[in-house]
N, C-alpha and C positions, 0 to 999 in steps of 0.2 A: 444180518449182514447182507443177504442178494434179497432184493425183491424183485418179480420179472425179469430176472437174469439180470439185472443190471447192479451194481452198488449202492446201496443205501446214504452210507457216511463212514468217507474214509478218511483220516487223519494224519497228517504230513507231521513229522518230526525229524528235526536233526538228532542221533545219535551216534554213539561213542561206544564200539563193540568194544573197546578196549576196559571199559569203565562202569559195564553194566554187564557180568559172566552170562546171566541168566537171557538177557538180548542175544547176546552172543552165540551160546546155543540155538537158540532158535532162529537165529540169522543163517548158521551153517546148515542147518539142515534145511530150510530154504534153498537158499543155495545151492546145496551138494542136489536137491530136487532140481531144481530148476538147470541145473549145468547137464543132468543126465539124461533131463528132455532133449538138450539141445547139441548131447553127444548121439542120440539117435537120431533125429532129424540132418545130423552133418554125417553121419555115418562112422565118428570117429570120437573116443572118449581120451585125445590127449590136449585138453581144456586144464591148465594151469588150478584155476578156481573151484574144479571138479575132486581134486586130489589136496585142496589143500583142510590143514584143520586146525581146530579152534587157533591153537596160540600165533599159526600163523593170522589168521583172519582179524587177529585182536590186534599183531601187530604188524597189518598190511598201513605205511602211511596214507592213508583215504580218510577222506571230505563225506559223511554218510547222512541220508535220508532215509527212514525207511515209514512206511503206510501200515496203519493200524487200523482195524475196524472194534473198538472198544479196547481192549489187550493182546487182541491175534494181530500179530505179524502178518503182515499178506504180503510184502516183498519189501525190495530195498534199492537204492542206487548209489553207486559208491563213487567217486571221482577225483580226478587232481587238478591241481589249479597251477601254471608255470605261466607266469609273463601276462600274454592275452591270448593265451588258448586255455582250455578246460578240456579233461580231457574223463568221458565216462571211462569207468577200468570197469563197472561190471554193473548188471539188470536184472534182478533177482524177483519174481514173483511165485508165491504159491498155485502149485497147482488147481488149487482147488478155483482158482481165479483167474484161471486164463482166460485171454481173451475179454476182460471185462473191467477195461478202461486202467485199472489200476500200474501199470508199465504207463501209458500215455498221464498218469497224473505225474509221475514221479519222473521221467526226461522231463515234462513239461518245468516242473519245479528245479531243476537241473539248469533248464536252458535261460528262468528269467534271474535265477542265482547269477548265471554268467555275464548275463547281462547285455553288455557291447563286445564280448571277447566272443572270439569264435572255439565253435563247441565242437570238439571230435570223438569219434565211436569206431569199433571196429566190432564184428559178430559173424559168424563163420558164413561161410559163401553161400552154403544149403540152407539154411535158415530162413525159410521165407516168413514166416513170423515175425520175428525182427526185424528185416529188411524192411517190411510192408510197414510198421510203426515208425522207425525211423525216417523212412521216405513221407510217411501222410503227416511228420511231423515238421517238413520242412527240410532235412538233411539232405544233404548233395551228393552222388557218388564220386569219392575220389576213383577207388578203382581196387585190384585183387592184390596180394601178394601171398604167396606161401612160406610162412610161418613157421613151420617143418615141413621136411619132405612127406608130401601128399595132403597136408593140411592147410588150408586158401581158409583167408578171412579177406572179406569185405569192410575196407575205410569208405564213412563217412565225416559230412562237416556241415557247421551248420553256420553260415556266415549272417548274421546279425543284420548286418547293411545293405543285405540283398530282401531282408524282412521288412524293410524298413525302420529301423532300430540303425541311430545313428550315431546316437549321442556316449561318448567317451568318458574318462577317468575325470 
C-alpha cells in the first residue's frame, strides 16, 4: 500500500453504503475515526457524522466515492448534487493515511464529477488540515458561521469559471 510514504495504487469507485452492509461497516468506522481526529483538533466532538450509525449512514441521501488500496477502505467522499451547486457533506480518510494524497484524490474526483457546477464544503474553523487541502485545491473562502453555539465551520466554494473551466450543461 505506501511505498516512501507515498501511495502506491489507489482505486476510486462509486459506491452504495446502502447496498453493500459489509462497505458500510467499514465506511462507519472510518468515519467515526476520521470525525474524532477532527473533534480534537476543533476542540469539540458535536460533529453530526461523529455520532451517527450504520443505518443512518446507509440511509444518509449522498452521491459516494470511496479509495481502495486492493479491498482496504482508505477513505471516502460523500456529496449532494442540487441544481448547479455540488455540495461535499463529508471527507472521510483513514488514519493510517493521513496526509498522503488520498483526501486530494477524492475532492479532486468530486470536483471533475461536478464538472461546470460550483462545488461547496464546509470543515470546522480549527482544522487546519482541511483548510490547507481545500484551499491548495482551488477553494475560495466564503467565510465562518456558528453552527451551534461555540461551534464555527469554515464555507468553502470552488467556482469552475475562475479555473478556467467554462463550459456548461
Amino acid at each position: 500500500m505506501l511505498q516512501n510514504g507515498t501511495m502506491t495504487r489507489v482505486i476510486l469507485r462509486s459506491v452504495e453504503p446502502a447496498a453493500e452492509p459489509g462497505l458500510a461497516r467499514a465506511l462507519l468506522a472510518v468515519q467515526r475515526q476520521a470525525y474524532a481526529k477532527e473533534a480534537d483538533l476543533i476542540q469539540d466532538d458535536r460533529i453530526p457524522p461523529l455520532h451517527e450509525d450504520l443505518d443512518a449512514l446507509r440511509s444518509a441521501p449522498l452521491l459516494w466515492v470511496a479509495a481502495f488500496d486492493d479491498e482496504e477502505l482508505l477513505g471516502a467522499v460523500a456529496w449532494t448534487e442540487e441544481g448547479s451547486v455540488v455540495d461535499v457533506d463529508r471527507l472521510v480518510v483513514a488514519g493510517t493515511v493521513h496526509r498522503r494524497g488520498v483526501g486530494t484524490r477524492l475532492v479532486t474526483d468530486v470536483l471533475r464529477r461536478a464538472d461546470w457546477r460550483t462545488t461547496t464544503v464546509s470543515t470546522g474553523r480549527a482544522n487546519v488540515p482541511a483548510r490547507r487541502l481545500y484551499e491548495r485545491l482551488g477553494f475560495g473562502l466564503v467565510g465562518d458561521r456558528e453552527v451551534l453555539p461555540g461551534l464555527w465551520v469554515t464555507d468553502y466554494a470552488y467556482v469552475p469559471a475562475l479555473h478556467g473551466r467554462h463550459h456548461g450543461p
